[in-house]
N, C-alpha and C positions, 0 to 999 in steps of 0.2 A: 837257682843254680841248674844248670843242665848237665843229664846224666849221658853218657854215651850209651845207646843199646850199644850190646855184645853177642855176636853170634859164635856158637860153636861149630870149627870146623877139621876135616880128618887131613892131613899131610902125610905125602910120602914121596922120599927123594929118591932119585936112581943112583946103583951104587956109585958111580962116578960123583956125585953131588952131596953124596954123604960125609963126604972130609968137612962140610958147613956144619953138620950136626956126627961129630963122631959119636957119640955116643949111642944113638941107633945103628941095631944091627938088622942084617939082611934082613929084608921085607918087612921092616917094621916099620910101624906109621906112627903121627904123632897128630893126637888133636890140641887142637890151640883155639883159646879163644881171641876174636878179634872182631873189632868197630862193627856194624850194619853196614855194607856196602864198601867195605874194603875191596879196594881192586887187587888183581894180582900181581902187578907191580909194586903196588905199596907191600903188600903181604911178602913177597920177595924179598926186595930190596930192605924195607923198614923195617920190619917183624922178622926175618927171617935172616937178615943181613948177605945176604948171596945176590951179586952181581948180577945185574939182565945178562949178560955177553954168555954167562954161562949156562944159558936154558935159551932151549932152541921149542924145544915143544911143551906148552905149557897146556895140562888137560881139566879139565874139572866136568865131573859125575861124568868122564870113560869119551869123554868129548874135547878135542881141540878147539881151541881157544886163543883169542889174542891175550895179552898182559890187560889190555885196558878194562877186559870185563870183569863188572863187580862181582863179590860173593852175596852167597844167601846163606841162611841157614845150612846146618848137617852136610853141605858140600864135599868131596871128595876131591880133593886135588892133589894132582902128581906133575912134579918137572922133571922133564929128562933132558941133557947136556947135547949139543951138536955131535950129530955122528960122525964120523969118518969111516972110510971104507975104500975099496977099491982091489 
């Protein structure tokens, strides 16, 4: 039988993105564990259930990033929502 390795990793949403996880409150993070080489689409969308459309800048350990790159262990990842402004 094969087992999935699991890595642990820290999340934190911007408050605009925290209506996906009400239950955290400001500036709180949440670690989750998940698969070896979960991408951040998958982690997003599958694990996290929050739509691509809504994260424009996807960061991991304080670095931008596409959705397509995998995690590693102890990872640090934060999304934050399309800005507006003007």
């Amino acid at each position: 039988m094969f087992v999935e390795s699991m890595i642990n990793i820290t999340v934190k949403l911007s408050i605009d993105l925290r209506c996906y996880r009400p239950s955290l409150k400001i500036n709180e993070s949440m670690s989750i564990a998940v698969p070896d080489d979960t991408t951040l689409l998958e982690l997003l969308t599958n694990i996290l259930q929050i739509p691509a459309h809504a994260v424009a800048i996807p960061i991991v350990n304080g670095e931008k990033c596409k959705l397509e790159q995998s995690l590693k262990k102890d990872d640090q990842v934060a999304f934050w929502p399309p800005m507006g402004g003007g």
